[in-house]
C-alpha positions, -999 to +999 in steps of 0.1 A: +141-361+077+176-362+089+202-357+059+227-381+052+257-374+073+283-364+045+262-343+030+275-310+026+268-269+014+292-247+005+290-206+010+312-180-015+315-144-009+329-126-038+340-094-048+361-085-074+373-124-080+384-126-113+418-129-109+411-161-083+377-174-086+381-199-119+406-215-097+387-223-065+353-233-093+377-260-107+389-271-073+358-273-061+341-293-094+370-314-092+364-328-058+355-370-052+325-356-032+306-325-047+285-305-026+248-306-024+247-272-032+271-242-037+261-204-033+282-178-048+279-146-036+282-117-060+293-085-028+289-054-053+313-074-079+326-042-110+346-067-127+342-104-144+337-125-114+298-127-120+301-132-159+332-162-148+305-181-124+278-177-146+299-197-168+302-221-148+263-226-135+246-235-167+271-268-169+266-276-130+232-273-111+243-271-077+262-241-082+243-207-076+249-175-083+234-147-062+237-111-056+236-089-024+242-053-018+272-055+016+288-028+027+302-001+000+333-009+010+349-040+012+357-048+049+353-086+066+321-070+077+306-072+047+320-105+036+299-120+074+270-105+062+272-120+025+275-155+038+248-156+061+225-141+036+236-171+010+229-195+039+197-184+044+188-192+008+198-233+015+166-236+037+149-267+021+182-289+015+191-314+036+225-310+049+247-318+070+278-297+073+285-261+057+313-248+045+330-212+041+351-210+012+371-176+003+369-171-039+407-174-041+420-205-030+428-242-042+432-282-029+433-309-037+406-335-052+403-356-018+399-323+004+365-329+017+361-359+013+393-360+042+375-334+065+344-351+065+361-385+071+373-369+108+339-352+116+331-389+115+357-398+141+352-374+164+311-361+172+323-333+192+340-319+166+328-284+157+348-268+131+372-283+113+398-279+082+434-281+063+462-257+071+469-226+052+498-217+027+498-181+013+510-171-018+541-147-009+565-131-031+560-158-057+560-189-028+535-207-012+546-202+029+525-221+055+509-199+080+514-200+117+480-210+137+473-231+163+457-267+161+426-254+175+421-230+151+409-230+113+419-209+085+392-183+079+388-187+038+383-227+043+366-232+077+339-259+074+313-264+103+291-296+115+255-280+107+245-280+144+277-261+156+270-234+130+234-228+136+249-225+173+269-198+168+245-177+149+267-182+119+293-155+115+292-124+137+300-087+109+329-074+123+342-044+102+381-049+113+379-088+104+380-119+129+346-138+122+366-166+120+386-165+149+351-155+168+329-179+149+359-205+168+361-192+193+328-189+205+321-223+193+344-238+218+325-214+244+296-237+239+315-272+243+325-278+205+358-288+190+379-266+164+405-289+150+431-281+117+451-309+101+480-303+088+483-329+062+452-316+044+472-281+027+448-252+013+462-229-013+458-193-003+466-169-036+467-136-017+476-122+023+448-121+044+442-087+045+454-075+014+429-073-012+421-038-005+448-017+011+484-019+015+498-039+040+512-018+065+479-006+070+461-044+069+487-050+094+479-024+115+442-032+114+447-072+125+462-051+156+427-033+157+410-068+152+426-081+184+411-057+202+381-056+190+373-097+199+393-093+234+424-104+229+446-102+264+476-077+264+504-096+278+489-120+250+490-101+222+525-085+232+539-121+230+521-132+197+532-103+183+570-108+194+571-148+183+560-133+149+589-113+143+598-133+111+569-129+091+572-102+059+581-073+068+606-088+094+601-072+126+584-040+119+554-064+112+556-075+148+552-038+157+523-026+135+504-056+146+507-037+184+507-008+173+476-011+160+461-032+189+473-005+215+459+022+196+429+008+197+431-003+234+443+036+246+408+048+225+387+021+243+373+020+213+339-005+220+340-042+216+311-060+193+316-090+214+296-100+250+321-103+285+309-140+285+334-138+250+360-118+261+360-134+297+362-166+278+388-159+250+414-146+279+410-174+300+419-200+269+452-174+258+463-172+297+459-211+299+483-214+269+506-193+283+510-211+318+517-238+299+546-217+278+529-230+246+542-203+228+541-221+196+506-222+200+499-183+200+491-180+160 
C-alpha cells in the first residue's frame, strides 16, 4: 500500500540533551502537521534527557523512546549509527519522507508543513530543508552553506532517496550529512535549502564535546576524510575568515585538513565519491561561485 504522500517519520539521536531537548519536543508537538511517528534515541544518555522524553511519550503516542549502546564516546559516528538503528524500528509504518532532527534545535509551527509543500513541487527533489542560525555568544547568526546543501541537525529526505543512500554512512570525524548529500546527488537527486524556512540551532556544530579549537581542527580532518579538493578547501577556508575566532579559525580548519592529507590517513568513502565530490567543488569554482563554497 503506498503511504499518503505527506506522510512523514522523524529520527532523534540524543545524548546528554537536557539542556535542549524540551525545546525541540515542543517544536515538534507544536507543528500543523505531526509526524506519523517520532523515534528518540537515548546514545548512552547519564543525565535527564531519557526521564525529559519519557515525559513527554505517555501524553503523545507517536513519540518513542528507545535506547542503543553507540560508541563510548560521543563522535558523529555514533550519532549515524543511532539513527539508522531508530529507522530500522519504523518498518511497518507507512511513510513517506524521514526526517533527521538534532535534540537541540527549534522552528516554527508551519516548518514541515513548508518542506513538504516543495517536495510536492519538485519529484526530483532529494533532500530538502530550512537554513541554519547558531546560537553564538548570546545571538542567533545564520550559517554560511550553499543552496544545495542542508543543515545536518534538520535534513529531511523523500523516503526513496534515503533508502538510496543507505541512510547515513558512521563517520567518526563527522560529515554524514554533507555525504548523505552528497552522494545523493551522485545518484541523480536534488538537495535543496530555503532560506525563508529558519531553524534554531542552540549550540556550534561541533561543540558539545570538546573545545573549539580542537572541533575546528577536526572539520579540517572531516574534509579530508569525505574528499574534499585542496585548492578547494584552501579557498573555503580563506572566504571563512570572519567566522569566531576571526581568522585563526580559517587556519585550524586547514590545518587540520593538511594534517590529515600529509598522514594519508584512509578515506571511508569509495573513488566513485571522491571522484564525484571534486568534480561538483572544481565546477563551482570555474564558475568563481565563491559564495557557494560553505
Amino acid at each position: 500500500m503506498k503511504p499518503p504522500s505527506d506522510r512523514y517519520v522523524l529520527l532523534t539521536a540524543a545524548r546528554n540533551e537536557e539542556a535542549n531537548i524540551e525545546r525541540t519536543i515542543e517544536a515538534v508537538l507544536s507543528q500543523n502537521q505531526l509526524p506519523a511517528k517520532w523515534i528518540i534515541v537515548s546514545d548512552g544518555s547519564t543525565d535527564r534527557t531519557d526521564a525529559i522524553v519519557t515525559g513527554y511519550t505517555a501524553k503523545n503516542q507517536f513519540v518513542e523512546l528507545v535506547s542503543f549502546s553507540g560508541d563510548e564516546l560521543r563522535n558523529f559516528g555514533s550519532k549515524a549509527k543511532s539513527v539508522n538503528f531508530g529507522y530500522k524500528r519504523l518498518r511497518g509504518i507507512s511513510h513517506a519522507f524521514v526526517g533527521n532532527l538534532d535534540a537541540d534545535v527549534s522552528f516554527d509551527p508551519d516548518y514541515y508543513k513548508n518542506i513538504l509543500s516543495r517536495f510536492g513541487e519538485n519529484r526530483k527533489l532529494g533532500i530538502a530543508g530550512g537554513v541554519r542560525y547558531d546560537l553564538d555568544h548570546g545571538q542567533f547568526r545564520r550559517v554560511r552553506s550553499a543552496r544545495n546543501s542542508v543543515g545536518g541537525p534538520f535534513q529531511f529526505f523523500r523516503r526513496e532517496c534515503f533508502e538510496e543512500i543507505g541512510g547515513y554512512l558512521p563517520l567518526k570525524y563527522g560529515g554524514i550529512d554533507a555525504a548523505a548529500e552528497i552522494t545523493a546527488r551522485m545518484y541523480g537527486w536534488e538537495v535543496q535549502s530555503f532560506p525563508e524556512y529558519r531553524v534554531y540551532h542552540y549550540r556550534r556544530t561541533g561543540t558539545a564535546s570538546r573545545n573549539l579549537a580542537k572541533s575546528i581542527i577536526r572539520k579540517g580532518i572531516r574534509d579530508h576524510m569525505i574528499g574534499y579538493h585542496p585548492l578547494f578547501q584552501l579557498l573555503r577556508c580563506m572566504v571563512r575568515w570572519n567566522e569566531r575566532p576571526y581568522f585563526i579559525s580559517s587556519i585550524l580548519w586547514f590545518t587540520g585538513f593538511l594534517w590529515a592529507t600529509l598522514r594519508r590517513m584512509n578515506r571511508p568513502v569509495s573513488d566513485e565519491f571522491v571522484k564525484f565530490v571534486r568534480s561538483e567543488q572544481m565546477k563551482r569554482l570555474r564558475s568563481l561561485q565563491l559564495w557557494r563554497l560553505g
